[in-house]
N, C-alpha and C positions, 0 to 999 in steps of 0.2 A: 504494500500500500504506500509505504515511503515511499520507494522510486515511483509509481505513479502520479502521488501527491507533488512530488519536486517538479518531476518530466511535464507534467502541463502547468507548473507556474511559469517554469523554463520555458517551456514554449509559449505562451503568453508575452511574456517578457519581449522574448525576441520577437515577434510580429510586432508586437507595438514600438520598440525600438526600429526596426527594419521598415517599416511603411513610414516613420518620423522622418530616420533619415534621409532615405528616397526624397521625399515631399522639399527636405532642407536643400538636398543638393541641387546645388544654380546650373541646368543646361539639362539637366536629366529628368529625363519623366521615366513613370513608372511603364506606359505605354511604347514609349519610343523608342527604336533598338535602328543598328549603323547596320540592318543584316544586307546583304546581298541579295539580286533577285530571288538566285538560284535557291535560297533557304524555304521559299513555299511550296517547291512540289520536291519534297523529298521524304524519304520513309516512316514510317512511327517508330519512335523512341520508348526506351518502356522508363522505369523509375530510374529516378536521380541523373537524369543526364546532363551532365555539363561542360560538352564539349562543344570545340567549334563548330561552326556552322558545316563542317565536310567531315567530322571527329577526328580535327587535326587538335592539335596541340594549341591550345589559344594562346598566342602570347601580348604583348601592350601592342599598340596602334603604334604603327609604323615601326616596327621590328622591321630588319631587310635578312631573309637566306635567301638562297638561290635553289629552284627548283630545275630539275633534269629530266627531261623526256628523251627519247632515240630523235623524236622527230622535230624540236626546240633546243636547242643545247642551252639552256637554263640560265634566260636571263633574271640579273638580281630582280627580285620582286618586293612586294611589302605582302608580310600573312595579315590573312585578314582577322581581324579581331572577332572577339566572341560578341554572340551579337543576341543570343535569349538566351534565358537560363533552363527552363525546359525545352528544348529543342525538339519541338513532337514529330517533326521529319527528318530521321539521321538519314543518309547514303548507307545501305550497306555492302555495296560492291568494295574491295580491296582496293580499288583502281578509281575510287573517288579521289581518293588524296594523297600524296607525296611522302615518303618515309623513310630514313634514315638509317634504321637498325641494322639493315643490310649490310650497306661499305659506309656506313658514316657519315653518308652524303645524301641528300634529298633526293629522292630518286621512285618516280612511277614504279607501281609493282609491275606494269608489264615492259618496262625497261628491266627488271632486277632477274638477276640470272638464276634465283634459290627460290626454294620453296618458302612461303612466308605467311603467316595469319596475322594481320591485324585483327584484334581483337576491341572495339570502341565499349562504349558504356552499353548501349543495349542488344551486344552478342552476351557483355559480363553477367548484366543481368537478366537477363533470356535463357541463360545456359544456367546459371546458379552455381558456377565456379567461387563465389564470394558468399554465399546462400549457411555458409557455418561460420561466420563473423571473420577470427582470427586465420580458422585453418583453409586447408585448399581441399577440395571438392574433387577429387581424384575421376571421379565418373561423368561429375558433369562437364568437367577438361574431354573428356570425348565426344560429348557433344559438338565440341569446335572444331577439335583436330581430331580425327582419328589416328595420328599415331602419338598422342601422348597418352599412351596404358600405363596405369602406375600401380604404385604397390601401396601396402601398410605405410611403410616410411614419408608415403607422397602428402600423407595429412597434415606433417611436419615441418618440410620445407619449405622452401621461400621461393619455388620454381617448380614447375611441372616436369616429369620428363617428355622427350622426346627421343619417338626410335631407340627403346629401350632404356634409355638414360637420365639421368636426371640433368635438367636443361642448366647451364650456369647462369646467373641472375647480372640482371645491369639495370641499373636506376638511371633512367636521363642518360644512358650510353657511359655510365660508369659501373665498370667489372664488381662484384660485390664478392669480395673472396674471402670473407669470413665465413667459409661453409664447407664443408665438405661434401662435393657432390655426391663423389662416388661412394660414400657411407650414408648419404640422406640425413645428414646431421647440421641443421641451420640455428639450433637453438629454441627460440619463442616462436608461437606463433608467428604468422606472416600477418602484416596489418593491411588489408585491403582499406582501410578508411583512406589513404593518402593517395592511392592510385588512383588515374584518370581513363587510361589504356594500357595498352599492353601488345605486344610483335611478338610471336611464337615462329623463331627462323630455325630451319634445319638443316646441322650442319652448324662446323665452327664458327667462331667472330670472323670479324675482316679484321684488316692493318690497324686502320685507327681504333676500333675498342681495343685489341689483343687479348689474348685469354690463356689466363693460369693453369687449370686443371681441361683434363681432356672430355669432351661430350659426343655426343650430334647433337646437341639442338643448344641455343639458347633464348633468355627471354628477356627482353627490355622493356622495365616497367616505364610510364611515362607520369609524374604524376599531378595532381594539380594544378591549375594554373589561376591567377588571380583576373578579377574582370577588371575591365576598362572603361566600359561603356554605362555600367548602373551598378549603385548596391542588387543586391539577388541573394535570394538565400534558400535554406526548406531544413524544415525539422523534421524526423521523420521517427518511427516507433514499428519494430518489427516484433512477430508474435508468433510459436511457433508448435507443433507436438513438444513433449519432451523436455518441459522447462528452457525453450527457446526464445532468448531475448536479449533483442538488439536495439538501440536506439544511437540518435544522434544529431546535430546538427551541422550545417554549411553556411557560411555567409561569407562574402566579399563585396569589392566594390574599390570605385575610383577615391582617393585621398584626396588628389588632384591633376591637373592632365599630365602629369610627371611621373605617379607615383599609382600603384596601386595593390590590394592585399586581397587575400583569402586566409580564411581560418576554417577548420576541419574537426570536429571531433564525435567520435564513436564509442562508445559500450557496449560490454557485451557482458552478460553473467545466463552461462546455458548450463544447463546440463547437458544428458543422453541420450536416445536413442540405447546410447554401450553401457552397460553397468561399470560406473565407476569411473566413468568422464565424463573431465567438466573442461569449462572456460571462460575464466573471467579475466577481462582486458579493459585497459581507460587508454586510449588510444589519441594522442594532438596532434595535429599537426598545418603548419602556417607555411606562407608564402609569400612573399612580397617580389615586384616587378617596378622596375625603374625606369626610365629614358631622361635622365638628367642633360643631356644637350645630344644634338642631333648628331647619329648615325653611333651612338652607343647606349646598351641596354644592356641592366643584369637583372637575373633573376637568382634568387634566394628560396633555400625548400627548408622547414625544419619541421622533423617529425619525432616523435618520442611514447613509446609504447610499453605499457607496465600489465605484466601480466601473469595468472596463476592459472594452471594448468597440469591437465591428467592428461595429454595428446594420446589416443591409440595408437599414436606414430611410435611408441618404446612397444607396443604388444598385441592381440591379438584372441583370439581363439585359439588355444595347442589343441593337437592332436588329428591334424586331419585326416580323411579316410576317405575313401570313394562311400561308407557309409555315411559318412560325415553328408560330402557335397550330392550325393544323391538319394538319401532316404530321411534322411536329417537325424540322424543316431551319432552318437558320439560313446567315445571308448569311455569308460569309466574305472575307476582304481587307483589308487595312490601309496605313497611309501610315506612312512611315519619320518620326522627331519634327521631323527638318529642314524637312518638308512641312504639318507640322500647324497651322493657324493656326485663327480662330475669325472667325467674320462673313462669309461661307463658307470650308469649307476652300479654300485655294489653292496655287499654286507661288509661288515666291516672286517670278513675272513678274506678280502677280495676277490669273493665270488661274483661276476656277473649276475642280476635279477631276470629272467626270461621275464616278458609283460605278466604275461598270462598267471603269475605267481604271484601278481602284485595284489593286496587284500580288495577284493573289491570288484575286482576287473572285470566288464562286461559291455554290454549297449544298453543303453539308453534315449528316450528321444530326449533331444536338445532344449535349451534355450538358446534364443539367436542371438540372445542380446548378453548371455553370458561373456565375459572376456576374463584373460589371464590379467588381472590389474587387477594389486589391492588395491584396501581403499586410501593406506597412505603414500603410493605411488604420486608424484607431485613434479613439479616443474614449475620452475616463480622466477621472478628476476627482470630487468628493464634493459630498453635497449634503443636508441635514438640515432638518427644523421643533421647532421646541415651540409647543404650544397651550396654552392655560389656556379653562377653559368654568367661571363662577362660576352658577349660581341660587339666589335667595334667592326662599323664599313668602310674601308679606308679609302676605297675608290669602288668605279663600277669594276667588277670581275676579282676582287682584294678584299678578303675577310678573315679576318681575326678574332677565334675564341677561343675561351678560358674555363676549362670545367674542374672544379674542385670538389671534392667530397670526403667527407669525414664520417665513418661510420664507426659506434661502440655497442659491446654487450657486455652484461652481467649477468648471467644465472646460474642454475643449479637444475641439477634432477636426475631424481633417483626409480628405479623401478626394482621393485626387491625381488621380483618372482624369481626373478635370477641373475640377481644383481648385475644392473648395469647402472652405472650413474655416472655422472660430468659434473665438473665443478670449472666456470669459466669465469676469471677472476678480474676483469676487466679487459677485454682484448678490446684491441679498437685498430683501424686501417685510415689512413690518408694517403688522397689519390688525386694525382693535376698530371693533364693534360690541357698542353697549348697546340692548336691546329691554324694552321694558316691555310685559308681557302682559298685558290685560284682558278677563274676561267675566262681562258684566252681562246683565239681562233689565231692556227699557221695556214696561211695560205703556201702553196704547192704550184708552182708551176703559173700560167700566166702571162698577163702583162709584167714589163719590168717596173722595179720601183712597187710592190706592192708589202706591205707592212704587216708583221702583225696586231693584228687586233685584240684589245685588250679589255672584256666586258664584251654584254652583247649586244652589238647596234641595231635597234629596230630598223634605222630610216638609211644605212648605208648602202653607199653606190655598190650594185653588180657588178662584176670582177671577173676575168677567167680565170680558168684553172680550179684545182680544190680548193677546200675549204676546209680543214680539219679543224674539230671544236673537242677542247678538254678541260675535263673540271680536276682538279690538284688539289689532296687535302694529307696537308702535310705538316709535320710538329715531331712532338717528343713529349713524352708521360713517364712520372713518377710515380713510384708506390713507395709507402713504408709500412711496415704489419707488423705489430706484436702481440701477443700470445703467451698467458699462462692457462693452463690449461688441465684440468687433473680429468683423468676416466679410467673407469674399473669395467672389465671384462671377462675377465679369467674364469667366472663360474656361469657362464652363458650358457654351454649346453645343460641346462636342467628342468627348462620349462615342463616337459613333456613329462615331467614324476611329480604335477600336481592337477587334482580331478579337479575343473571348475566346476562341475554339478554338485558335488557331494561331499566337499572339506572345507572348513572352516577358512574363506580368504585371509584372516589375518595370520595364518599358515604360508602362507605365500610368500616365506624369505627367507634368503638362502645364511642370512645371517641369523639364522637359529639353529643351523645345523654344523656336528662335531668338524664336516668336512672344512669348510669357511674357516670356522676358529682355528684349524690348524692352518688355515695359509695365513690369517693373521698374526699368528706364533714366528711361523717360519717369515715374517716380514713379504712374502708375494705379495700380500696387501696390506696396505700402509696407510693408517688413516691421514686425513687430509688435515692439514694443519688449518684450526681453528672453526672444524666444522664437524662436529660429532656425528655420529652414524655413518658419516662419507669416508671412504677408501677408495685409493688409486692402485695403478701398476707402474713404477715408474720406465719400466723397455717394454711397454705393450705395444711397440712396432706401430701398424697402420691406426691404427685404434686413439691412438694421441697423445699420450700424456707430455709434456712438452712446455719449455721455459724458452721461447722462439720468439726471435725478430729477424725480418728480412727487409732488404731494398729490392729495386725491380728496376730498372731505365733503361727506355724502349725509345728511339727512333722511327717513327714507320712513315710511307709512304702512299696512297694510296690514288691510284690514276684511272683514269675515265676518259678515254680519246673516241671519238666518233668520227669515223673517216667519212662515211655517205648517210643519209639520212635512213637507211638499213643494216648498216652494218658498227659494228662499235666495238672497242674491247675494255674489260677490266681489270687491274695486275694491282697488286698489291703487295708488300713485303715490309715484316718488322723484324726486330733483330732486341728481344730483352735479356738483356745479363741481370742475373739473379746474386745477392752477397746476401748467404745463410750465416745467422748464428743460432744453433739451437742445443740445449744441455735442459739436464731430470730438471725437475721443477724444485725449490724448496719443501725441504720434508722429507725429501730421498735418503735412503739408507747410503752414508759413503759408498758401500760397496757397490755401488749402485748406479755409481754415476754415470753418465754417458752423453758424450757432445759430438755433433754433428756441426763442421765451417765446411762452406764449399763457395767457389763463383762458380757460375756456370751460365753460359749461353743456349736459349733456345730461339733459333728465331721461325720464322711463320714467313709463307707465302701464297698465294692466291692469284689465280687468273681466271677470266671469264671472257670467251667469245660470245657475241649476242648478236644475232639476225632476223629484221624485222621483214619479213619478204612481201607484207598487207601491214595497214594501221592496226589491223586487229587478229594481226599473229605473230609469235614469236617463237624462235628459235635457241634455247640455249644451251650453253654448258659451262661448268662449272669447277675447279681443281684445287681444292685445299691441302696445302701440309704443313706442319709447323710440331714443333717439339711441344708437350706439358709437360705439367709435374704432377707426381704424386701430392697427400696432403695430408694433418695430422684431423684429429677430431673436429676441430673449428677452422681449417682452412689454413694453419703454419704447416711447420716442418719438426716433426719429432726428429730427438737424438740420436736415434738409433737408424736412423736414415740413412743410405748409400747413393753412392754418384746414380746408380741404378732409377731409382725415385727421381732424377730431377731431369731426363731426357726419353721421354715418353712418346714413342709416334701417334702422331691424330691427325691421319689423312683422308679424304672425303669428297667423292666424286659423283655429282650429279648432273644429270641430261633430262630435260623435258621440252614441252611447246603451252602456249598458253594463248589463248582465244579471248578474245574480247566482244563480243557480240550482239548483234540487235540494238545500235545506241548504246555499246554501254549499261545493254538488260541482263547479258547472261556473260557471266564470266567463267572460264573453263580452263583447269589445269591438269596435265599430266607428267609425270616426272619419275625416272628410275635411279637410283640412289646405291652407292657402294660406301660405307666404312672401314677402316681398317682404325682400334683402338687399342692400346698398350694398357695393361693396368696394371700398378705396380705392387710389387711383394715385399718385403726387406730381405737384403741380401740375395734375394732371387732373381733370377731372369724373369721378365711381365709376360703376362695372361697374354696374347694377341687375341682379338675378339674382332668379330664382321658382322656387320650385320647388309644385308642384301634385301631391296626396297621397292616396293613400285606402290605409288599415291595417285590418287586420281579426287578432284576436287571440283564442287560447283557449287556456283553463286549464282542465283537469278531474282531479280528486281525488277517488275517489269509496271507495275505503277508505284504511289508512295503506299498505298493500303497494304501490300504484300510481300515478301522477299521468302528465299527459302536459300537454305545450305543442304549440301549433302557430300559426303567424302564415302573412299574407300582405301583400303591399305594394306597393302601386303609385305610382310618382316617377314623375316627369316636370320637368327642372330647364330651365330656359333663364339665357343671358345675353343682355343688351342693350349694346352695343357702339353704337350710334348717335350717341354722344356724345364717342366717342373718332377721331383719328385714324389708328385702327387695327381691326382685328378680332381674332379669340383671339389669345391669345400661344402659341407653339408652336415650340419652337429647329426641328422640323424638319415639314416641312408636309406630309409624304406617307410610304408606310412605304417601309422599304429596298429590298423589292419591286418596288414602283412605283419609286423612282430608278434600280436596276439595267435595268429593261427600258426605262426612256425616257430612259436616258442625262444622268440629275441627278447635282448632288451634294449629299452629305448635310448635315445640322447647317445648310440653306439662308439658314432664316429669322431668327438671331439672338433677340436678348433676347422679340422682338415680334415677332406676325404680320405681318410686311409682305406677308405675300402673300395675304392675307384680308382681305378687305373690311368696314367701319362695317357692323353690323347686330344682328338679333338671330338669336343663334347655341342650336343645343339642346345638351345637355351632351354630352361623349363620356366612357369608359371607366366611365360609370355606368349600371347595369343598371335597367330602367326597372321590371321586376317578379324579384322576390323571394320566395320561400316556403322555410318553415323546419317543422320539428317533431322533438320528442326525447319519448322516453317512459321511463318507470322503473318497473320494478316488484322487491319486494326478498320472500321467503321469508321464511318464520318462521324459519328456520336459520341465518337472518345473511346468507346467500349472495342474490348479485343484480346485476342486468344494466340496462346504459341504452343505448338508441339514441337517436342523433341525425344529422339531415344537412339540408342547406338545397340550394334550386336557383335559379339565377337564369340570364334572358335573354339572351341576344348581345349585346351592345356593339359601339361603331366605336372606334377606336383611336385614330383622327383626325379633325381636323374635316371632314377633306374625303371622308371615309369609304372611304381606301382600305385598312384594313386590319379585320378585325372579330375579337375574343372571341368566340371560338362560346359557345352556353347552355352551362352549368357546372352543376356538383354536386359535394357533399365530405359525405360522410358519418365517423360515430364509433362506435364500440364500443367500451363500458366494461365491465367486468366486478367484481365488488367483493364485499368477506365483512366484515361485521362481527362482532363478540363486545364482551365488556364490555374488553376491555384493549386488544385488536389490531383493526387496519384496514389489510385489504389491497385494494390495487389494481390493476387490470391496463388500460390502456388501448390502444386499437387505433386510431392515427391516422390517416385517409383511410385507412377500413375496404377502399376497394373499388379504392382507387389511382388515384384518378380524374386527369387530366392537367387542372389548372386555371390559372389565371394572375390575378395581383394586379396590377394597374395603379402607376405611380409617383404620380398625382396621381388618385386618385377622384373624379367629379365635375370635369372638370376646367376646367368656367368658374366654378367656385365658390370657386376660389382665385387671388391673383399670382404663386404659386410652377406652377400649372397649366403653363408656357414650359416647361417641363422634361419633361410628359406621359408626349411619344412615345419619348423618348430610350429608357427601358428598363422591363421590364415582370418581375415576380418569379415565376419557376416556381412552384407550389406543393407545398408539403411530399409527398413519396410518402410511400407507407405507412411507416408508423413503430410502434413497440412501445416504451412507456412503463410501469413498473410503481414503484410506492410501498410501504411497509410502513411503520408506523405505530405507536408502541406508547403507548398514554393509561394515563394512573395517579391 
């Protein structure tokens, strides 16, 4: 009743200050907006939109970038300012607007040689990728893309995967490498309150971002922007099944015609759906935009997020079975904590336990909403950026920016079921790049005496000879990262010797058994200085424990020449030198110690042919390679690191044709895709992993009442293990099924697959085809409806394929009304209640955290009912 009673004096408050101000401001009406023709006949928008008029990026009145088309070579322009704050006609073709993510440079999606999702406000909210406040939405991410399948871990991240992988994250085109991708470990919740869009590209960065750790995909959040044009704002109060509750409010507006702000902020206190998760977040974040004297503007982001959380992202459902995902029975049985050990379970004579002996042991039918999380499982701790984005226009075809960013976290969290916990003690990263932007035209041949041209002349004399036009974005980026870091792992395989139906959860920690206390004895676990119940390992290798600071300084180059108005190319090349210091963290046992210095160069390269042979087809291809690195739990470098870890292949070749069609109604992509990824081991030679690709995608938009998406996908991933003394990693190497009826015991195989052979292995718990589609169409009345659902394959569960994902489906109904003040929503979650299951490691030779797979596997949300009201001013 409190938070009710506050949320509408709060909103109160703020309507009657926001219609004051409005009414104060000298030039502004509430009515009167700078928009463009084009802003009336374009699509319906669903809640909270506020982006530009084409869902670009709004920046102040009279910003100048330079936009690039094959058939314009990109003269400087001015973006146009935001011009309503509910924008009830967004564009949702890709090929509305101009976008960066790609090579860093403004550039048509059917000029761009890679596969690409712009994602605007109402694909975000149509799809319900944002639809669980802090976390990410792992199912409804397939709604947009069919190949971001993700796993357990994807709740917790701060990026979706792509083709397998977990995508590496950029803010504003800044690398965010406080993360470990390839462990799905980001820390806190992800705060969707500060986001505005979002770019899902597959396939590595270009020159000017550069990237750390190795993917296929990454994703470039974009995030608010402030207005220029009127105060604007909206309060808004989300309501949900399952103790779902969101609120929040937005307001911004002109200071003065120099200056202008936006403020942001979100709440969230939910429960579950999952027994035993929660999420509560206070969420800020501001913006301020400048134009202090002509042909320079900065923009300023600060965001800061406090948060406490049980994420299913640390757990799961143990024990899956082909009875598990097809009759819905689950094994039952459990070992007393006196009997629990890890490296196989045993008694304390060292005899191996067959399942089948364990007290209890049987089927039973489920609860779906059962998960392995006690109830003191926990996650808390804050975590904040400020950006600064300077451009100066120096001339026509000569630009100069400045992108700075400072990102920090604090938190902790523990999961006792089998002990894994992190202690992140203040890490924080600062990151500046300077780019200098150029485009000139060389003319080739000719009259004599002909000049290069520099900028692009609308009204210049015809000329013989060619005319070659190129845009040049070139600089140098710094990073600096530090990292203390404490995490315990060493008793992971034991999930599966505790019954979630029929034992006491607060049973559920490996910190009450004889086994545990002896590796606290023998120092393997070392509690964390100044934090009771918390233990580290201080050599837990990929895992992280780590007292790390590194620099990064990178050169790169990145070029765009257009010989004919069909033909183009794009080449790219960075060159980052890395200076490691990493050594144990304090707390470490002398004996114990271990430091890792290294320099080391990786650099990166990229080329792209592109041929337009029609305004509305293209031709391209695509050639990445460049070195990464391995990474410790939060994105440094543990001690125990070798030269091995810090020169990583990530090479990436893609070929497709893309259609533009009917005006601009129907847009159409198809695309075949080869990876080739390293992932690193300590001391060992890296995993080679492939994953082999073909996407086919469509957009059609054919008045503003309608639009629809629909994709298809086809993976196919492998690892090669040939070089290791080992094959997958897998804590247990068969499903509980199979150990019940042949008399095994569970959690067999430890950290590593000992019981799998050197080879080359196909991926498990990743679906090899994927198909998606969502359609929308909205009434002259306001009122309006979207469907959405994706279907994917059977998967194996194991590598030895004794358990299978049968084919899946999840569908969505939305329903929604707009008018000029109010925005309501009605959302229907797993419209049809479909029985699905999320894997703990997606892909699961495409990660080191994969050893942990089979342990447990996440029910999927049953039907749910979600509604929003919304009130804009």
């Amino acid at each position: 009743m409190r938070k009710i009673f506050l949320f509408n004096l709060g909103f109160r408050i703020i309507v009657f200050l926001g219609s004051l101000y409005s009414l104060c401001l000298p030039g502004y009406s509430q009515q009167g907006t700078a928009s463009s023709p084009a802003n009336t006949s374009l699509d319906p928008a669903p809640l909270f939109q506020d982006s530009g008029p084409n869902g670009t990026v709004p920046l102040q009145e009279g910003s100048t970038l330079k936009k690039s088309t094959q058939s314009d070579p990109a003269p400087t322009t001015t973006i146009e300012q935001v011009n309503v704050y509910a924008q009830p006609n967004l564009p949702m073709q890709p090929t509305s607007t101009d976008i960066d993510s790609v090579y860093g440079i403004p550039m048509n999606v059917m000029d761009t040689p890679r596969t690409v999702t712009p994602v605007n406000q109402t694909l975000m909210y149509s799809s319900g990728v944002n639809a669980l406040g802090g976390m990410m939405n792992p199912m409804a991410l397939l709604t947009v893309n069919p190949t971001t399948y993700g796993s357990v871990m994807d709740f917790m991240t701060d990026a979706p995967y792509v083709l397998g992988t977990q995508a590496v994250p950029y803010v504003n085109g800044i690398e965010l490498s406080l993360t470990n991708i390839m462990m799905g470990n980001a820390g806190l919740p992800w705060n969707w309150n500060m986001i505005q869009s979002f770019d899902i590209l597959e396939g590595p960065a270009n020159a000017v971002y550069g990237q750390t750790q190795g993917s296929n995909g990454i994703v470039n959040y974009v995030t608010k922007q402030p207005y220029f044009d009127k105060f604007r704002g909206y309060v808004y109060d989300t309501t949900g099944m399952y103790e779902n509750y969101l609120w929040g409010l937005d307001i911004g507006g002109p200071i003065n015609d120099k200056l202008a702000y936006r403020f942001s902020y979100m709440g969230v206190e939910s429960g579950s759906w999952w027994q035993y998760v929660h999420n509560d977040e206070q969420d800020f974040y501001a913006a301020l935009s400048a134009k202090p004297i002509e042909n320079y503007t900065a923009d300023w982001y600060f965001n800061m997020e406090f948060a406490d959380a049980s994420p299913i992202g640390y757990s799961g459902m143990n024990r899956p079975s082909n009875e598990l995902f097809l009759n819905g029975l689950y094994y039952t049985g459990f070992l007393p904590p006196s009997q629990i050990n890890s490296f196989p379970p045993t008694y304390p004579n060292g005899v191996p336990i067959p399942y089948n002996q364990f007290p209890g042991a049987g089927l039973e039918p489920v609860n779906r909403r059962a998960m392995l999380i006690p109830p003191d499982a926990a996650q808390t701790g804050y975590q904040g950026m400020t950006q600064l984005i300077q451009r100066v226009h120096v001339a026509d075809g000569f630009d100069i920016v400045n992108n700075t960013l400072v990102w920090y976290t604090r938190h902790r969290a523990i999961q006792p079921a089998y002990f894994y916990d992190e202690a992140v003690m203040g890490d924080y990263e600062v990151d500046n790049r300077t780019e200098i932007r150029l485009q000139f035209d060389t003319p080739v041949g000719g009259k004599p005496g002909r000049k290069t041209h520099w900028g692009k002349k609308e009204d210049f004399e015809e000329q013989e000879g060619l005319n070659f036009s190129h845009y040049v974005d070139t600089g140098f980026e710094w990073h600096y990262q530090r990292n203390v870091d404490y995490v315990s792992t060493s008793f992971l395989n034991i999930p599966n010797e505790f019954d979630i139906m029929n034992e006491n959860p607060l049973l559920w920690d490996a910190r009450l058994t004889p086994a545990w206390q002896a590796l606290v004895a023998q120092q393997i676990e070392v509690p964390i200085p100044g934090m009771p119940g918390y233990y580290f390992e201080p050599g837990n290798g990929i895992t992280g424990t780590t007292d790390s600071q590194y620099w990064a300084f990178a050169p790169f180059l990145q070029w765009n020449i257009q010989f004919h108005p069909k033909v183009s190319l794009l080449a790219g090349a960075r060159a980052t030198t890395y200076i490691v210091d990493a050594v144990t963290p304090p707390g470490t046992p002398s004996d114990q110690f271990a430091q890792f210095r290294t320099t080391s160069l990786a650099p990166l390269f990229n080329i792209s042919p592109v041929y337009r042979p029609f305004p509305w087809m293209t031709v391209y291809f695509n050639f990445n390679w460049l070195y990464s690195t391995a990474a410790a739990d939060m994105g440094g470098f543990a001690p125990v690191f070798t030269e091995n870890n810090m020169r990583l292949l990530d090479q990436y070749i893609e070929g497709g044709l893309k259609f533009n069609l009917y005006h601009n109604k129907l847009y159409l992509t198809a695309a075949g895709i080869r990876s080739h990824l390293e992932e690193g081991y300590v001391a060992l030679p890296p995993v080679v992993t492939h994953m082999t690709a073909f996407q086919f995608n469509l957009n059609y938009q054919p008045t503003r009442h309608f639009w629809a998406r629909a994709g298809f996908a086809y993976m196919r991933g492998i690892s090669n293990f040939s070089d290791l003394p080992f094959g997958p990693p897998e804590t247990q190497s068969y499903s509980t099924g199979y150990a019940f009826r042949h008399h095994l015991p569970l959690d067999d195989a430890g950290m590593f697959g000992f019981g799998y052979m050197p080879g080359v292995w196909p991926w498990i718990d990743f679906p090899e085809i994927v198909a998606n589609a969502m359609v929308s169409y909205q009434f002259s009345n306001g009122f309006g409806i979207t469907l959405s659902g994706t279907w994917m394959d059977a998967t194996p569960s194991f590598w030895n394929y004794t358990a299978w994902i049968p084919a899946q489906d999840y569908a969505n109904l939305q329903l929604f009304y707009q008018s000029k003040h109010w925005q309501i929503n009605l959302y229907f979650w797993n419209f049809f209640n479909s029985h699905y299951w999320i894997p703990y490691a997606a892909a699961a030779g495409a990660s080191p955290d994969s050893g942990s797979n089979s342990d447990w596997v996440v029910p999927g949300q049953a039907f749910w009912i979600q509604g929003t009201v919304a009130y804009q001013f």
